[in-house]
C-alpha positions in Angstrom: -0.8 11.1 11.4 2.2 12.8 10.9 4.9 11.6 7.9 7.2 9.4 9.6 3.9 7.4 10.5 2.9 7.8 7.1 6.5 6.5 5.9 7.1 3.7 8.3 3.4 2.5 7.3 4.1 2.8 3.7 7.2 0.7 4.1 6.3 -2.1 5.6 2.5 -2.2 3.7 4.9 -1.8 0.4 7.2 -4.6 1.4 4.0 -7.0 2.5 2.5 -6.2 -0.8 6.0 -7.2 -2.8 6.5 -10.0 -1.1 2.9 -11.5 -1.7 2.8 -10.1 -5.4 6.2 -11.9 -6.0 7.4 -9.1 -7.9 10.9 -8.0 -8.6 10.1 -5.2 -6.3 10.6 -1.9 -6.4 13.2 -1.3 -4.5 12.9 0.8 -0.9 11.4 4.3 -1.6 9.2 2.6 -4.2 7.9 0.5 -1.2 7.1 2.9 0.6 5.8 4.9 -2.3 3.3 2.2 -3.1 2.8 1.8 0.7 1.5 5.0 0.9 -0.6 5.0 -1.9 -1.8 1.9 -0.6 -2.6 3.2 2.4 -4.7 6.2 0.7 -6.6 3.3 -1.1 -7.2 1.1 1.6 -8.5 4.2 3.9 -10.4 5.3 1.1 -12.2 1.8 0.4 -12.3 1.2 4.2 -14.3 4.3 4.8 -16.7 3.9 1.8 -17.4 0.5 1.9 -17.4 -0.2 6.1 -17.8 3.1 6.8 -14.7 3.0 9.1 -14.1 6.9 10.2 -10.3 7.0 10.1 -9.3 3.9 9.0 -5.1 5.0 8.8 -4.4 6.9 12.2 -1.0 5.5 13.0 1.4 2.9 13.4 -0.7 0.1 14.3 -1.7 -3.3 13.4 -5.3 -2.1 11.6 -3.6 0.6 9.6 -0.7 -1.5 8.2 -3.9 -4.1 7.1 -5.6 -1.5 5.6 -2.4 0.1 4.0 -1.4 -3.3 3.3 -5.0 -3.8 1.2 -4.3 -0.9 -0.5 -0.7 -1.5 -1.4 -1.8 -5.0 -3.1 -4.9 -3.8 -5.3 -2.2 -0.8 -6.9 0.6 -3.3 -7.4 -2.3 -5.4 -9.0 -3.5 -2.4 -11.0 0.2 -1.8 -11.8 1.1 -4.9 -13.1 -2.3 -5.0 -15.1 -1.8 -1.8 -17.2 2.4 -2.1 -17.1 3.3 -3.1 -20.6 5.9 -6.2 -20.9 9.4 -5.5 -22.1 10.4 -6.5 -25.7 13.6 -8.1 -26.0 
């Protein structure tokens, strides 16, 4: 999958994830940062646990899911070990 693939994934798996997190967001390259590494996360629990063999091979419905997946458990994981801001 080449990288505007990988970007255009990451975005709109980042921007899913923010908007069902109900976050502040992190704005648009940290959407489609955490897409991304959604994406790596989703492919790498799709493959281990369904034993999909490329689970992320393009723009397509299957890999924003599993990007998508992905991008929600690390916001999740994010928000779990982000400490909250003293005022």
């Amino acid at each position: 999958m080449g990288i505007l693939s990988w970007i255009i994934v990451g975005l709109i798996a980042g921007w899913l994830a923010g908007m069902v997190m109900r976050g502040g967001g992190y704005g648009l390259v940290g959407d489609i940062i955490i897409g991304i590494i959604g994406a790596l996360i989703g492919g790498f629990l799709a493959s281990a646990v369904f034993g999909v063999a490329n689970p992320v091979n393009g723009v397509n419905l299957v890999s924003i899911i599993v990007a998508f997946i992905g991008a929600v458990i690390l916001v999740a994981i994010l928000r779990a070990v982000a400490r909250p801001a003293r005022i």
